[in-house]
N, C-alpha and C positions, 0 to 999 in steps of 0.2 A: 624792440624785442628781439628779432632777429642779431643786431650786433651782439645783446647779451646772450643768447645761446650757443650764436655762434664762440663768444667771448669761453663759454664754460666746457664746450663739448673740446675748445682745443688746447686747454689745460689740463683736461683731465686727459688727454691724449699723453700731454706730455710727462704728467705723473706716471700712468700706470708704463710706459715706453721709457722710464727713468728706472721704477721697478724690474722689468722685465732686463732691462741691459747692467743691471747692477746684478740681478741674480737672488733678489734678497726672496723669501715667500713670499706667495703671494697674499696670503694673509695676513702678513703683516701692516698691510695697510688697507683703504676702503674697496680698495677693486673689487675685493668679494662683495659688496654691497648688490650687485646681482647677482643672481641666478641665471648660469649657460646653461645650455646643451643646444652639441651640434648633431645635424642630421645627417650624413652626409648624402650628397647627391652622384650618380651612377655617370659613365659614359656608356654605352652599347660593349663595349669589350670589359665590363665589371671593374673599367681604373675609377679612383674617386677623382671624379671633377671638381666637386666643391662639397661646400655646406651650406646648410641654413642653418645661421643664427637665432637658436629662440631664447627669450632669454626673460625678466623679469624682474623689478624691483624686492630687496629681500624686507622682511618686516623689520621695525626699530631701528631706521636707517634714514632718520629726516634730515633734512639740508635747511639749516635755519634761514641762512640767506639766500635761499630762492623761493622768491613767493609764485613763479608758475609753474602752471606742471609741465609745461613744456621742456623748459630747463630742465627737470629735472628727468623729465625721459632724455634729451640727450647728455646729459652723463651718465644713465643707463646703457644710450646705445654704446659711447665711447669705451667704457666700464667694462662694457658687453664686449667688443671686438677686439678690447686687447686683449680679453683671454679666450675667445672662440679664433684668433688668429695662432696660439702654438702649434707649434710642431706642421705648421699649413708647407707644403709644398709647393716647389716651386711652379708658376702657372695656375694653384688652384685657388679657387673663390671664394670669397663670401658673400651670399645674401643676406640684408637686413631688412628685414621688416621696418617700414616706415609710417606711419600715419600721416595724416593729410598738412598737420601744421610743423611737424618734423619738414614735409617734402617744401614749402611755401619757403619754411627758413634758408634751403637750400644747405645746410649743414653738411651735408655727404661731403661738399667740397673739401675739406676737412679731414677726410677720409683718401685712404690711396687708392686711384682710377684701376687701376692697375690689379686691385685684389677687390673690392668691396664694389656690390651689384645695390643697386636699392630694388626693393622689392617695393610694390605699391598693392597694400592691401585690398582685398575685395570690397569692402565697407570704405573706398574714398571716393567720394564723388567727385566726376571730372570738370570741377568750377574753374570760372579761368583763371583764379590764381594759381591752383595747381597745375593748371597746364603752360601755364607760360612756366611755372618754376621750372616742371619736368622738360620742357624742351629748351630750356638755360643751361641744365644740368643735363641734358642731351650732348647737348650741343659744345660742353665744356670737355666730352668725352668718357663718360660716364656711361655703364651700361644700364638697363632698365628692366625690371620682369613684373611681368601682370600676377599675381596671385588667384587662384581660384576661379580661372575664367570658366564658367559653363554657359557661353554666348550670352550672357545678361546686355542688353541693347544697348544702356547708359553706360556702358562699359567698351562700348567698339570705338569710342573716339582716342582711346590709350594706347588699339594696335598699331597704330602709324607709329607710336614711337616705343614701342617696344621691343628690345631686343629677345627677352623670352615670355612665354605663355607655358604660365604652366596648367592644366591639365586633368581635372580631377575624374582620375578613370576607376575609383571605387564604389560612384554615386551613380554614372551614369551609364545605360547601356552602349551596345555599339553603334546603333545608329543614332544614336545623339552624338556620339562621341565625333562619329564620321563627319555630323553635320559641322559640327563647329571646328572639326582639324580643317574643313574644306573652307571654310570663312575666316579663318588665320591663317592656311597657306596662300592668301592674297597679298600678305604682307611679308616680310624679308625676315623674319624671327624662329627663332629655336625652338619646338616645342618640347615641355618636359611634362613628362607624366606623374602625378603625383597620389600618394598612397597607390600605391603599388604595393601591392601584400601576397600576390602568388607568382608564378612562373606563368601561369597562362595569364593572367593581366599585366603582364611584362611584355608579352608574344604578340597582345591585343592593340600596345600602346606602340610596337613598333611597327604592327600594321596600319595603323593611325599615322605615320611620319613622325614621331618622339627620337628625338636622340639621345634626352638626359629621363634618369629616373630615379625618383626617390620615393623609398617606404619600405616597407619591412618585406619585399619581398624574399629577402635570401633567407626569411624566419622559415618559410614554407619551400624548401628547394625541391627541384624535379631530381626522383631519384633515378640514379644511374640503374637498371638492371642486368646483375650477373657481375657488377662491379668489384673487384676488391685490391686490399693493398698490394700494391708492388713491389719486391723485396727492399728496394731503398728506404718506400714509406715503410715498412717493418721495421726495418732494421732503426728507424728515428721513434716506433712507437714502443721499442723497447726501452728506449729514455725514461720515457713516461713512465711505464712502470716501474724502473728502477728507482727515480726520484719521487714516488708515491708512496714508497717503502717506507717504514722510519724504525730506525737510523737511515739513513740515506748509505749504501754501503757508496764510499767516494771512489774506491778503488776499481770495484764491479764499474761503477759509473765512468770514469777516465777511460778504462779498456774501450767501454759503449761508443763514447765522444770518437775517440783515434780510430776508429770503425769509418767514421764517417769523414776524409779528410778535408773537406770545405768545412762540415760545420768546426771541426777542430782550428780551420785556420781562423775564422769570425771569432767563435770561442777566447781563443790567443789574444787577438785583437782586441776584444772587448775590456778584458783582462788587461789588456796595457793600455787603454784607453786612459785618458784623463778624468775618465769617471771615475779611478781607484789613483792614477798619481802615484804610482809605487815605484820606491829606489829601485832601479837596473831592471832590465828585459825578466820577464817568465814564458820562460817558454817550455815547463813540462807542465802539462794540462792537472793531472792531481795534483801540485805546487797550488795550480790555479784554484783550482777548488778548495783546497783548506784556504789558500789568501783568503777567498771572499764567501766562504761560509756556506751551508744549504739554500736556507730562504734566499739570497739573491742567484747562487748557481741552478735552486729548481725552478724560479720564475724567468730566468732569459732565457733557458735549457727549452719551458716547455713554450715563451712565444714563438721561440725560432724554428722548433722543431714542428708547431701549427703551420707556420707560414711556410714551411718548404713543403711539405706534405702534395700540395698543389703546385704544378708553376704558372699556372693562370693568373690572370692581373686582380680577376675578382676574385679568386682563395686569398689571393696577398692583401689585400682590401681589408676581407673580413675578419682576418686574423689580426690587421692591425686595430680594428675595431675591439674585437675578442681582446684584447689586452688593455684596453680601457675601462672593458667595463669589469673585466678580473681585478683591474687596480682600483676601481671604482669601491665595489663592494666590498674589499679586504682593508681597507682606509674605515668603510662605515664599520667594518665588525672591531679594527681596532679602537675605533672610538668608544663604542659601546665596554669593550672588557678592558680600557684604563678609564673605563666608570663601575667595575664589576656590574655592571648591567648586559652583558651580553650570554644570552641562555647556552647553559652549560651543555646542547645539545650541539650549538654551533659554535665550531670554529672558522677564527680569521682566513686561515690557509683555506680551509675547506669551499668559503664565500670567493676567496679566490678562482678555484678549478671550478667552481659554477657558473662565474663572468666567463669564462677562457673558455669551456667546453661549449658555451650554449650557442655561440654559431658552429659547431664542429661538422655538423650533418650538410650546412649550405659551404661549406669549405669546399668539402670532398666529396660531395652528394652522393654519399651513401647512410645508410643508418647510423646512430651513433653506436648502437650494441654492436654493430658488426666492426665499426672504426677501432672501439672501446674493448674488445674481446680481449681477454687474457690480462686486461690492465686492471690494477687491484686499485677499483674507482671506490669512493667511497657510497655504500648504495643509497642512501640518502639523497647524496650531488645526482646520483646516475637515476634514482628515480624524481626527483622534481624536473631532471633534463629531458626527460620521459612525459613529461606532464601531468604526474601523480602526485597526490600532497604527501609531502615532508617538512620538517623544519627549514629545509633550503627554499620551498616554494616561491613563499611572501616573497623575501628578497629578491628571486629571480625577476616575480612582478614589481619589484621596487624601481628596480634596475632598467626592465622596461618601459615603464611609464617616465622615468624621470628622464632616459635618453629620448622620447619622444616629444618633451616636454610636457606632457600631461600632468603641470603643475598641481591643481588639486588632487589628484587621486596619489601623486607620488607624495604629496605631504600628509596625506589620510595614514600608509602606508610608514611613513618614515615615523609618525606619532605615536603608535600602537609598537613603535620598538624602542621609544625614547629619543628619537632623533628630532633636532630640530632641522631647520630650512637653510638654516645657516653650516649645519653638520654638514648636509648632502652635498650644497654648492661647494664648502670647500675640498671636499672631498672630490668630488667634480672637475675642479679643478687643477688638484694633485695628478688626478688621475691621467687628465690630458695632456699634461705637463710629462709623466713620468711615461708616459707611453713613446710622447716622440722622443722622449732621450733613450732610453731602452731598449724600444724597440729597434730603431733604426742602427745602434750599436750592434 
């Protein structure tokens, strides 16, 4: 059994790494057959170290010729990491969640040492198959992380070979927390803190010895008091409002841009980038802007203009996040209005500046009203960001349960708007896809 899983996880490597260097969709062929989303995971200075992979078989997607399930979770996982690997950075990670006859096949091998951590579920028991596999795949150079340790006994024979422990600091006080950072600092591993949802259990997890963190803490930022923008952030949040206008006046807008001479020189750049391929140099910025039209000049105008706001590692983080999940939801509303099924209340653009503003507050840890003053938001996007019900609400919650992977309540959520499972992922996908080309331009 193991030669044939191994047989299928590195075929399917090969397909979807055939896809991916050809350039073709990725819909085009079964890679979509899972469900991604990545989480990312923190360092102490807000850089993203890595992700976890969560990920899921999608329904109507059976594999005639594999009769076990094993098989076919690893063509999940393969399936899985070639699309939670775009746009990954150089040095950053990924964890996969592995269950216990995943870890025995020893499959990871298969996988590059180099970017891919195997995570070992809390539900694996340390039988000695497992443990011989995990100290093979130790041993082969491989890194290792414990999942959900809260000191469980039949679980301390994993710390010798683990390189991280992660940490779950939302379940338990501090002095449990203390007890068990002090019975894995016995062993030579990294602890990460996990669900992580405020700034003081952020504060909590680094008193503890935590150097990585993941969960939504930047949903809840500590706000700065007395904070406000700096003439440069001014001068970038008059963009915004200028490209919120409609018509977009271009010309007003070109002035804006030449204001700012780094973003005009990226801008330029971008513009002659190979993402447009266009005969001879442009180098006057309104040229630029009729070349490539509103909708793409107000979606790179406003990622760029997020991520410089800050020059901290973690503003640039979350602005790069804020742009996934802006492309996220403007993919599902386009889906929905070339089915006339998207309520005449919501627009695609509009789902857009809902993904893109909703880290805005942990960007710049100030309020969003005080960020957002003077900009003609639409009050709808500005009050579901507010956390009042509007037509934008749902989706906000869409948006968050699906990047968390909270598979059933995102598909409760995506049903009640006509979406299927397969909308979301590929959408999902696009999203992560067009962020790192996008953004990083």
């Amino acid at each position: 059994m193991t030669q044939q899983i191994q047989s299928v996880i590195y075929e399917e490597i090969k397909k979807a790494q055939a896809v991916t260097d050809s350039g073709e969709e990725a819909e085009s062929r079964d890679i979509l057959d899972v469900a991604v989303a990545r989480q990312p995971i923190f360092d102490s200075q807000g850089v993203i170290w890595g992700y976890e992979m969560l990920y899921r078989k999608l329904p109507n997607t059976e594999y005639a010729d594999i009769a076990s399930g094993a098989v076919a979770t690893a063509r999940v996982i393969a399936a899985g990491f070639e699309a939670a690997r775009r746009g990954l950075r150089p040095g950053q990670k990924i964890l996969i969640n592995f269950p216990a006859e995943m870890i025995e096949s020893q499959v990871i091998g298969l996988l590059p040492k180099d970017i891919c951590i195997l995570e070992v579920l809390e539900d694996v028991l340390p039988t000695p198959a497992v443990l011989n596999a995990l100290k093979e795949i130790k041993a082969a150079g491989y890194a290792i992380a414990l999942d959900d340790y809260v000191g469980q006994g039949q679980l301390d024979v994993f710390l010798p070979l683990a390189d991280i422990v992660k940490l779950d600091v939302l379940h338990l006080d501090e002095s449990l927390l203390a007890g068990i950072a002090r019975r894995v600092a016995a062993h030579p591993c990294i602890l990460l803190a996990e669900k992580v949802e405020t700034n003081e259990m952020k504060q909590l997890s680094i008193r503890m010895g935590c150097k990585l963190f993941q969960g939504f803490f930047f949903s809840k930022p500590e706000m700065l008091r007395g904070k406000g923008l700096s003439s440069s952030q001014a001068e970038r949040m008059q963009i915004l409002g200028i490209v919120n206008q409609k018509p977009v006046n271009r010309l007003k807008l070109s002035e804006a841009i030449l204001h700012i001479p780094l973003l005009t020189a990226k801008f330029l750049g971008f513009v002659n980038s190979s993402h447009f391929a266009f005969s001879g140099q442009v180098t006057n910025v309104l040229r630029a802007l009729n070349l490539i039209g509103d909708v793409t000049a107000t979606q790179w105008l406003c990622v760029n203009v997020l991520a410089a706001l800050d020059s901290s590692p973690a503003s640039f983080a979350l602005s790069f996040i804020a742009s996934q999940r802006a492309k996220f939801l403007e993919l599902l509303g386009e889906t929905l209005r070339q089915r006339a099924a998207l309520p005449p209340e919501v627009t695609s653009q509009e789902l857009f500046f809902s993904g893109l503003f909703s880290l805005l507050e942990s960007a710049c840890s100030m309020p969003l009203t005080a960020i957002l003053k003077g900009i003609p938001i639409n009050p709808d996007v500005m009050n579901a960001l507010l956390g009042k019900q509007t037509p934008y609400s749902s989706w906000i919650a869409l948006m968050n349960s699906y990047a968390r992977g909270e598979w059933n309540e995102a598909l409760e959520m995506g049903a009640a708007f006509g979406l299927t499972e397969t909308d979301m992922s590929t959408a999902y996908s696009k999203a992560m896809r067009w962020s790192s080309q996008f953004f990083s331009a």
